[in-house]
N, C-alpha and C positions, 0 to 999 in steps of 0.2 A: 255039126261042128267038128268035125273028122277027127284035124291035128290040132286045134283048139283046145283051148279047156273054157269052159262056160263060167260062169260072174259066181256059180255056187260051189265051183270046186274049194274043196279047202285049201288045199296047195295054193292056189291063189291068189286066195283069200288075205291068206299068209304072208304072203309077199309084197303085196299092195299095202299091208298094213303095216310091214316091215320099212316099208320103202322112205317114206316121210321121215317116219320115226325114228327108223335106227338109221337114218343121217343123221337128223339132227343129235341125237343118242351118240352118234361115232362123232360131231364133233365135239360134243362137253366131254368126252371121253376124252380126246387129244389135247383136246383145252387141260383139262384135269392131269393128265399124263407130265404135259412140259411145267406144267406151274407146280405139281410135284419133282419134275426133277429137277428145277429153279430151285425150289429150297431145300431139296438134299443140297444141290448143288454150293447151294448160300453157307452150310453146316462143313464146309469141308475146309479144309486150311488154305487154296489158295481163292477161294470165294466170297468167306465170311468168317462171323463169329463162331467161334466152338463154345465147349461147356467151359468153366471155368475163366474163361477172359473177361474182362471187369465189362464190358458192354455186353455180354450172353446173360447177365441175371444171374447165375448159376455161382454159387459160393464151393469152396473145394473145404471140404470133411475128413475127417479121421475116419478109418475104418468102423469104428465105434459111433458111428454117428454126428459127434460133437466135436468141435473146434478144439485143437489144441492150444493152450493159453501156459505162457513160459510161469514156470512158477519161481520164487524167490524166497532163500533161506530165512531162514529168523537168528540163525546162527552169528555171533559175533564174529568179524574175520578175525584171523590170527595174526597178520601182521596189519598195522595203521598204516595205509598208503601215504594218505596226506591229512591235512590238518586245516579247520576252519579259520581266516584269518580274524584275529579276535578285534572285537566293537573300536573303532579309532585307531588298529595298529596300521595305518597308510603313513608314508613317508611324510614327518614334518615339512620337507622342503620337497621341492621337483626335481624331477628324475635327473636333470643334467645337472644340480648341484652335486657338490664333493660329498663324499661319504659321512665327513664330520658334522656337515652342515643336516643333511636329513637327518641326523642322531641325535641331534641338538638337545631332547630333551632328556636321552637317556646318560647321554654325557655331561650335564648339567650335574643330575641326581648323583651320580658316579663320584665327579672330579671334585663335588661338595662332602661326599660322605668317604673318600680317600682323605683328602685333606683333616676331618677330623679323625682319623684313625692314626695318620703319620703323625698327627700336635700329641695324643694320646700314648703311642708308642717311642716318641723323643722326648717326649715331657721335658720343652725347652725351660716352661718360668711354672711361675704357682698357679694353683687352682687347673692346670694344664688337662689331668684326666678332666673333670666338668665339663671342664669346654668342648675338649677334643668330643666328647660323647652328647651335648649337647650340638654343635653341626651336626655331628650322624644323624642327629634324631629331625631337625630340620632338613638335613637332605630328604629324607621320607619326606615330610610334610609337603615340601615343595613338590614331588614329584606328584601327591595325593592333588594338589592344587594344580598341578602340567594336565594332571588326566584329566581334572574336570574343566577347565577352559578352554585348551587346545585340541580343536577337533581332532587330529592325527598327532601321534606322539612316538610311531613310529615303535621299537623294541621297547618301548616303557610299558609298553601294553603288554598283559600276560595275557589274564582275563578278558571278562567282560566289565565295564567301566563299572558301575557298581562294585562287584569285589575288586578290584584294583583302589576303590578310594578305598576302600574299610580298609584293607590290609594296609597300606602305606600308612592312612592317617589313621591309623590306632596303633599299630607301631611306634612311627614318628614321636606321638604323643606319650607313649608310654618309656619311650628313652629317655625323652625330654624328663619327663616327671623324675625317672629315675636319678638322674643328673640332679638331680634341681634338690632332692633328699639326701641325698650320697653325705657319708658322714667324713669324715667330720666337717663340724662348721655348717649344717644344709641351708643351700639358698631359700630355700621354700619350708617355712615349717607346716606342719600338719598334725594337728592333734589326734586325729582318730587312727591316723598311723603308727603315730609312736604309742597310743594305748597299746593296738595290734600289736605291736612288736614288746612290749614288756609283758602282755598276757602269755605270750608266747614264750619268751623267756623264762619267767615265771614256772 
């Protein structure tokens, strides 16, 4: 077998067994090659997703690991920006009514407890302080009675409806009473009062 080589040379041998194999071998190779640079490929910015982009899974960290999360003072600020609109202060009337008319109730309380101040301060006839100081004391009341029936009441509102009736209607009532004692001559007698007031004396 001269220039031949015979079935047992290993050379071959080698080759022959090379030959099937490492085809099919070189092509899962090139299969594997392009279907890896398919997905580099897919990883690059004009292919696909990168790290960090809400469809890649990947979440973006702090050097330290852990998410940064804004944090928030406990500290009071120093200046009051704005202010909570209190229970019921919406406009009595609609927006396109006149100014007087959304005020309605807080000009009601006003222009009742002006008027007993002016009878009070002119002292036109008799009994004139009493009276004058008794309006005053029903304009509170009235106002206490605005807050609690009328849903919007507009600037009558300070508070919350709760203290807005205390304060009016315990005021109101405590002028009124005051009026009502006022000497001489008091409309309203009171004996446990007038004990008070001569133990005191006394």
């Amino acid at each position: 077998m001269g220039a031949g080589t015979s079935p047992a040379d290993p050379a071959s041998a080698g080759r022959e067994a090379d030959g099937p194999d490492s085809a099919a071998e070189g092509g899962s190779t090139a299969t594997g090659n392009t279907e890896a640079d398919g997905g580099a490929e897919a990883g690059r910015p004009d292919g696909g997703a990168e790290a960090g982009e809400p469809g890649s899974g990947a979440t973006s960290a702090e050097p330290g690991g852990e998410a940064a999360a804004p944090r928030r003072s406990r500290r009071f600020p120093l200046f009051t920006r704005d202010t909570a609109r209190p229970e019921g202060g919406g406009r009595a009337a609609p927006g396109d009514a006149p100014a007087p008319a959304r005020q309605w109730p807080l000009l009601t309380v006003l222009c009742t407890a002006g008027a007993g101040l002016l009878i009070v301060a002119l002292d036109p006839f008799a009994e004139a302080f009493r009276i004058g100081t008794i309006l005053i004391g029903a304009a509170l009341i009235a106002g206490a009675v605005l807050r609690w029936v009328v849903p919007s009441v507009g600037m009558l509102a300070v508070r919350s409806r709760f203290t807005d009736l205390v304060t009016y209607g315990l005021m109101g009532t405590l002028i009124v009473l005051l009026a009502l004692v006022a000497q001489p001559k008091p409309w309203l007698d009171v004996p446990i009062l007038e004990d008070a007031v001569r133990f005191t004396i006394r």
